[in-house]
C-alpha positions in Angstrom: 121.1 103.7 114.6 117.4 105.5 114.4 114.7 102.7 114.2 111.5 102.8 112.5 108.9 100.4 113.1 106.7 98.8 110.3 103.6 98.1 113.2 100.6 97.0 110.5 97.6 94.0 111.5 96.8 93.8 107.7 100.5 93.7 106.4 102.1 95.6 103.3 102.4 93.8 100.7 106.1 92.1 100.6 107.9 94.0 97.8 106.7 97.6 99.3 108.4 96.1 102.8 111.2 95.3 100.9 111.6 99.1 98.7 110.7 100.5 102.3 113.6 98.6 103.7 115.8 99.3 100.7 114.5 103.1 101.5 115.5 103.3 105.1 119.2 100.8 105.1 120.4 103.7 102.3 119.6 106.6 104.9 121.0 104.6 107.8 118.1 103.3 109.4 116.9 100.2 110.9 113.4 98.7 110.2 111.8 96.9 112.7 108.4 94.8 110.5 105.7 93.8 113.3 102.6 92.1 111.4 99.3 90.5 111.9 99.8 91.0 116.1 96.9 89.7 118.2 96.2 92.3 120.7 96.7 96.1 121.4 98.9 95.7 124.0 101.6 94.2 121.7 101.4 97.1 119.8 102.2 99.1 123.0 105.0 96.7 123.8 106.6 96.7 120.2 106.7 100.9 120.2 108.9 101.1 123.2 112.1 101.7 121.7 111.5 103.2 117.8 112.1 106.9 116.7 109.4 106.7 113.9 106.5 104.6 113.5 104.5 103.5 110.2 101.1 102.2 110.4 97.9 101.6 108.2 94.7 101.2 110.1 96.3 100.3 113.2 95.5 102.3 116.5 97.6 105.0 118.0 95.7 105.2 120.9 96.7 107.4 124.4 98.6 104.6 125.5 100.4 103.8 122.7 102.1 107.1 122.2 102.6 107.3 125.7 104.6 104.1 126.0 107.0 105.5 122.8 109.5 107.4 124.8 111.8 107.7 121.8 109.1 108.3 119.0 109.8 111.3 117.0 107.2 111.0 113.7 104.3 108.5 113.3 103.2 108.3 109.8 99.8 107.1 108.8 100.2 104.9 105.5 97.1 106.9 103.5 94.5 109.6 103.9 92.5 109.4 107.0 94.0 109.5 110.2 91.0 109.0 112.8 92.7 106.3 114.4 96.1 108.2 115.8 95.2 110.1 118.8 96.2 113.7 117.6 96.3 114.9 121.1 98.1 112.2 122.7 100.9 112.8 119.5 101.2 116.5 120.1 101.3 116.0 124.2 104.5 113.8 123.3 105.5 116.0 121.0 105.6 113.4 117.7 104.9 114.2 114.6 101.8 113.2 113.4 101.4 112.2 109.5 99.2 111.2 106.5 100.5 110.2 103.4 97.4 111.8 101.2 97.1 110.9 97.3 99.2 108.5 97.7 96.3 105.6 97.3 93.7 108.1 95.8 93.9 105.8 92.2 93.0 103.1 94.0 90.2 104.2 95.8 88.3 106.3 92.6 88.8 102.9 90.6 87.2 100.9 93.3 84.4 103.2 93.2 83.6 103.4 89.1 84.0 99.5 90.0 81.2 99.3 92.4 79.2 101.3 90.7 79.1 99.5 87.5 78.7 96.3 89.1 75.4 97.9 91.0 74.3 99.4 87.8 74.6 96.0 86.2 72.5 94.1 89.3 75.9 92.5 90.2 75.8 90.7 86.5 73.1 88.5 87.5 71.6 88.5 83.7 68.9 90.9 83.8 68.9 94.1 82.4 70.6 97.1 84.2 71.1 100.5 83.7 74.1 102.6 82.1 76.5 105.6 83.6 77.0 107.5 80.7 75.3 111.0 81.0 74.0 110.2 84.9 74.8 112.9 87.6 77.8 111.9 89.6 78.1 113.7 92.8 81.4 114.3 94.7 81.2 114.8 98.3 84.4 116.8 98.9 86.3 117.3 96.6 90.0 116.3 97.4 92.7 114.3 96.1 90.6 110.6 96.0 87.4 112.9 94.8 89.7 114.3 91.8 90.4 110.7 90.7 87.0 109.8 90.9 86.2 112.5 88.8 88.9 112.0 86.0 87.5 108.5 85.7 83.5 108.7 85.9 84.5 111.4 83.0 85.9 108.8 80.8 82.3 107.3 81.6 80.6 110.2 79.9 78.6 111.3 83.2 78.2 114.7 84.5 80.4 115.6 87.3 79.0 118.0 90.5 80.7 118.4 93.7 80.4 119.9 97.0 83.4 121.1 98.9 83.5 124.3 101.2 87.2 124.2 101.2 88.1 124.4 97.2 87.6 127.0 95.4 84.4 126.8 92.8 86.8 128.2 90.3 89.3 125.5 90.9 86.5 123.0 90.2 85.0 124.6 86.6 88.4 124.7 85.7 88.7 121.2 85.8 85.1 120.4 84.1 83.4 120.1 87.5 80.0 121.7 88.5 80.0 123.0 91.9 77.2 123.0 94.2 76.3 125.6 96.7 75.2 123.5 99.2 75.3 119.8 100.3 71.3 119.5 100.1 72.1 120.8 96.5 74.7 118.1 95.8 72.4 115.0 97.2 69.0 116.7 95.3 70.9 117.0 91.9 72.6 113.6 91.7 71.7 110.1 90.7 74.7 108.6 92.4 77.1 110.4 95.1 80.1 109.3 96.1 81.4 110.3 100.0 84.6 111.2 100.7 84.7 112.8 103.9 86.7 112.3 106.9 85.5 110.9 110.2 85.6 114.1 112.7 83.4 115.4 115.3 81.0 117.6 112.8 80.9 114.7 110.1 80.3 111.4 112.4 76.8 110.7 111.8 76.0 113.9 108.6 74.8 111.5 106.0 71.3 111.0 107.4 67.7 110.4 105.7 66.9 114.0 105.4 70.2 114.5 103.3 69.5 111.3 101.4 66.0 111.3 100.9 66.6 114.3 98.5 68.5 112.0 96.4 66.6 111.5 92.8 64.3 107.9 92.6 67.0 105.2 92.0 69.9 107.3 94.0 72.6 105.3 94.8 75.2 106.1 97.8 78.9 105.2 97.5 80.9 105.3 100.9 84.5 104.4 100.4 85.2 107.0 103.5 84.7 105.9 106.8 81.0 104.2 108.1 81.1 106.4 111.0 80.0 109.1 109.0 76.7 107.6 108.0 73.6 107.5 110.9 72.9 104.1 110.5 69.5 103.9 112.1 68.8 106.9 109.1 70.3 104.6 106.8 67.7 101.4 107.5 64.8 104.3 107.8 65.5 105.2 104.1 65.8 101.9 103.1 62.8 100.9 104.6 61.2 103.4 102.9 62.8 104.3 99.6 62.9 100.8 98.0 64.6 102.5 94.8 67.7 103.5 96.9 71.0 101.8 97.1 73.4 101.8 99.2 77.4 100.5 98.8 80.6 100.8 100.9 84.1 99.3 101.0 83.6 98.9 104.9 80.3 97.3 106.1 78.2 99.0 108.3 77.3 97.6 111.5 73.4 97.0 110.8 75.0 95.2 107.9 73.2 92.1 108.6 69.6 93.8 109.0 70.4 95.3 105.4 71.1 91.7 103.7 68.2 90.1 105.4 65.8 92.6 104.1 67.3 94.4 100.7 68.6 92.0 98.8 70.1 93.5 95.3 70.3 96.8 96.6 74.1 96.8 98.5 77.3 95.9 98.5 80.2 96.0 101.0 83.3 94.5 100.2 84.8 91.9 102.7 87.1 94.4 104.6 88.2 97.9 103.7 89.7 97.5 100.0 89.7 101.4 98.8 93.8 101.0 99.3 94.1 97.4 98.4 96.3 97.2 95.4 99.6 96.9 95.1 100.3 100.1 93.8 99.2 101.7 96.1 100.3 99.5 99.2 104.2 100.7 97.4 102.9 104.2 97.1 102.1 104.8 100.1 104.9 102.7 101.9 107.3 105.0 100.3 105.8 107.8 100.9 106.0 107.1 104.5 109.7 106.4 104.6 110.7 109.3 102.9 108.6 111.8 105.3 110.0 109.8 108.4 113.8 110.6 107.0 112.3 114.0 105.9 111.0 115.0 109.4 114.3 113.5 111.0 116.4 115.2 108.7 115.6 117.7 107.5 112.7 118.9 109.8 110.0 118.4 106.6 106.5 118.7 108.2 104.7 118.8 105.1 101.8 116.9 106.0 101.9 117.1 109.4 98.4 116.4 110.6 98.2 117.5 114.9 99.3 120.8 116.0 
């Protein structure tokens, strides 16, 4: 019997383990859950002996793939997949996966959220400002951008985005304004939300040139990865541009220099939340069953992600 292993620090929640489990027992699978483990070498240790592997934020590092002789697919429980070792999967010939759209609700909720609770100075009783007909910008325009979109629309704001890889026509058709450029996108919006991935071009793009464009009282909203942002940019603008704000579902590492100094004008949520709901935790826990069967199976490489 094919094992897949469930190897996740921050766990699923219990009823996606349990419709995960339901998933695989019906295909003929076993399911091996391995939660909140202390160290990376457990992880290496646990990996041994499964044909598929499902993770969230975990590491697949070199020497984790190298250790699973018998892994055949490893599946990424949401969008990004910086932290599986692409080369390392395709060297031991595994499948590497995403599961994308699969927690895209989640994340363009969080980010209306966040940006209605900055609008409103985090409710503290004095008066704030209002979204409707504000310039929303979308920095790449995928699946989570879409959702964002579809909801800041229910806000009555106007919608731009900037995304070399979808068509413009694509985006008018779907009540969007494209921009030709990035510096276009940051010089025409009152509030941009990033959704970029984490990759060698994009690690360190969101710097004070780019967001010293932004209009007076700009706000930033990072529910992609903190990598992405130069951070010693990031304290130069603040520093600078006390109008700006600056909010994230993952804190950045000068975190502590912004709440000593700019109080009001950020928020990071405790740990990375853009998937946290249960929806989504089943969503994507599904998802990730039913490709692990599909690649095994069938040969489905949909969403493969490494070459």
């Amino acid at each position: 019997m094919k094992k897949i292993l469930i190897a996740t620090q921050k766990p699923f929640a219990p009823v996606a383990v349990e419709k995960m489990k339901a998933i695989a027992k019906e295909k003929g699978y076993a399911v091996e859950v391995f939660e909140k483990y202390a160290e990376q070498a457990d992880l290496v240790n646990a990996v041994a002996d499964a044909d598929a592997m499902i993770i969230r934020s975990d590491k697949a590092t070199k020497e984790v793939l190298d250790a699973a002789k018998n892994l055949k697919v490893i599946v990424r429980a949401g969008a990004g997949y910086d932290n599986i070792d692409l080369d390392a999967a395709t060297a031991n010939n595994i499948v590497a996966m995403n599961t994308p759209g699969q927690n895209s609700n989640a994340v363009g909720e969080l980010v209306l959220g966040m940006m209605v609770y900055m609008a409103r100075n985090g409710y503290n009783g004095k008066a704030g400002t209002e979204l409707r007909a504000k310039k929303l910008g979308i920095h790449a325009y995928g699946n989570v951008g879409r959702y964002v979109a579809e909801i800041a629309r229910g806000f009555g704001m106007a919608i731009y985005a900037y995304d070399p890889f979808v068509d413009n026509a694509k985006m008018q058709a779907e009540g969007i304004t494209p921009c030709a450029s990035v510096e276009e996108l940051y010089s025409t919006c009152d509030f941009v939300s990033l959704h970029i991935p984490a990759n060698d071009k994009t690690k360190k793009s969101i710097n004070f040139e780019l967001l010293n464009k932004m209009p007076k009282g700009g706000m930033l909203i990072n529910t992609a990865r903190k990598e992405v942002i130069d951070e010693d940019d990031l304290l130069k603008l603040m520093g600078t541009r006390p109008d700006f704000s600056y909010v994230s579902d993952i804190a950045p590492d000068c975190a502590h220099i912004i709440a000593d100094k700019y109080e009001g004008r950020f928020f990071f949520t405790p740990k990375k939340m853009g998937a946290q709901t249960s929806e989504a935790n089943i969503n994507a826990g599904i998802a990730a069953i039913n490709q692990i069967i599909g690649v095994i199976e069938d040969g489905d490489e949909t969403y493969r992600v490494n070459k």
